[in-house]
N, C-alpha and C positions, 0 to 999 in steps of 0.2 A: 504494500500500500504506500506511494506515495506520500509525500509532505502534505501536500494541496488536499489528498482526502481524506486525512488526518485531519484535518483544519477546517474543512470544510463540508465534507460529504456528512449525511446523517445515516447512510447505510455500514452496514458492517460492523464491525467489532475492534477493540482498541486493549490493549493490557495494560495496568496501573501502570508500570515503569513508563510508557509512553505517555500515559494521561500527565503524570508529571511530573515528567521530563518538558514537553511542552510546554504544557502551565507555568512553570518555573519560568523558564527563556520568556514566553509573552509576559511573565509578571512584570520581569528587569525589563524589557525593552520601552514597557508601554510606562514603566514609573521614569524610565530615564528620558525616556518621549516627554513626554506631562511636566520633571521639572528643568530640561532643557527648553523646550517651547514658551513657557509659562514665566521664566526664571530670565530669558530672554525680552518676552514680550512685556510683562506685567513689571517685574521684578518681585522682592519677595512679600510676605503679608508685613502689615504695618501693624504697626502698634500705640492702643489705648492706654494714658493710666488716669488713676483715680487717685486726687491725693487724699489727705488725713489722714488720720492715725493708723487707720485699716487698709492704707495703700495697697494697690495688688497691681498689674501688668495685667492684659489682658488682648492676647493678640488675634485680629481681625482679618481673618482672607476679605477682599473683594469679591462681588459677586458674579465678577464678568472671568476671572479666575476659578471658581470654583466651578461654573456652568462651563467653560474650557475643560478640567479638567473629567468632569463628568462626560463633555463630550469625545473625549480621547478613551476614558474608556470605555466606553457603550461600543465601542469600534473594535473589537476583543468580544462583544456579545457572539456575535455568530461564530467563531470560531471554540468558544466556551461551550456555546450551548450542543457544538455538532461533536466535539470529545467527549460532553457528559452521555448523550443521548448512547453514544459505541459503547462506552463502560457499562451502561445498563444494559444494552444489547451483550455484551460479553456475559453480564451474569441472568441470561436467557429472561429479560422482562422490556415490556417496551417502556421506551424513552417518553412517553407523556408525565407519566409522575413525577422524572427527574425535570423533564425540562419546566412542566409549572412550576414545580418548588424553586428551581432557579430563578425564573420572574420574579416570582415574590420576593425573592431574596435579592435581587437586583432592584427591584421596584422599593424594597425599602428600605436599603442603604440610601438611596436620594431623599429619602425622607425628610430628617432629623435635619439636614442645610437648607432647603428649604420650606419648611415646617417653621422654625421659629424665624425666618424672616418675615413669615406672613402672621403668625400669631405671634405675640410678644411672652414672653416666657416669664413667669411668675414662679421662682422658685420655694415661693410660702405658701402656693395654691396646694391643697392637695390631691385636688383631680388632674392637674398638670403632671403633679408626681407619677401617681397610679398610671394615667395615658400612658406616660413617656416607659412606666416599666414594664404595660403590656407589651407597649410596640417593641422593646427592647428583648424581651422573651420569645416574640415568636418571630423576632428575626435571628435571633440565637440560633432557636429548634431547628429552622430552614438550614441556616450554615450546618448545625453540626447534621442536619440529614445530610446533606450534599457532602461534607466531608467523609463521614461512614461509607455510605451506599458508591458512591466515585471515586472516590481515595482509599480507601480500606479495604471493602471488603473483595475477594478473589472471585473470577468469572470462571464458568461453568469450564469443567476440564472436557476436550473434545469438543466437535460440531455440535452446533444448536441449531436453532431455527432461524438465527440470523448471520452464522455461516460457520466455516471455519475456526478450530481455537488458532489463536492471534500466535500464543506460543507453541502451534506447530505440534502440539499433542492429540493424540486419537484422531488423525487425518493427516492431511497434506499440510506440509509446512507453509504459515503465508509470511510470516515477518521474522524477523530477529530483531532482538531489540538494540545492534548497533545500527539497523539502517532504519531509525525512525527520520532523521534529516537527508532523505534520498530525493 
């Protein structure tokens, strides 16, 4: 299999060590992207203080910075979502479970930056509190499903129903894991 259908195709099957391996490479390149781009264009966050007694620092991304950098990574969405969807096909289930849960979990990491732009944040409220430790909980759950289920756990030994094992057991060999960059 290819680089390009590694990264791209949603068919087939994919083995942890390539899942990430990959992921790793896209992480470095796309944080190195975001604060060379950013770091370049913007420069870096500035900084609030507050004086009196209770002094504190309190440092401010801009918002045309942060929606940059959200938009550098949604650009890693399709190649995330078509690695996660093979690992679940590796361990003989289809990729709609993995990939919802991914959205969500995509969907609410952007939350929490622009959430309290738009509402103003009351740290003495206590329905403020509760919201913020629901959303904070079931975007946990999401991560650590996707961590377990794509990252962890090991994919069906032998062919399944969505093709060949990746490591080349109980069939035809299709990969090795040095030529995941072919």
């Amino acid at each position: 299999m290819s680089l390009k259908d590694k990264l791209f195709s949603l068919d087939g099957r994919l083995r942890r060590q390539d899942w990430w391996a990959a992921s790793i490479c896209i992480a470095i390149l796309v944080n190195i992207a975001i604060e060379v781009v950013i770091g370049l264009t913007f420069g870096s966050a500035y900084t609030v203080f507050s004086g009196g007694l209770g002094a504190y620092e309190l440092r401010v991304a801009r918002i045309e910075v942060i929606a940059l950098q959200h938009l550098i990574s949604l650009a890693t969405l399709r190649p995330a979502l078509a690695m996660a969807a093979k690992r679940a096909h590796d361990r003989d289930r289809s990729a709609r479970t993995v990939i919802a849960v991914m959205l969500v979990s995509v969907l609410l990491s952007y939350g929490p930056t622009y959430f309290w732009i738009i509402v103003p944040y009351d740290v003495t409220s206590m329905a403020t509190g509760a919201g913020y430790l629901a959303y904070s909980l079931i975007s946990f759950a999401a991560s650590l499903y996707l961590f377990v289920v794509v990252g962890c756990l090991d994919g069906t030994p032998g062919p399944n129903r969505f093709g060949p094992s990746p490591k080349g057991l109980g069939g035809d060999p299709v990969d090795k894991a040095a030529d995941i960059f072919d």
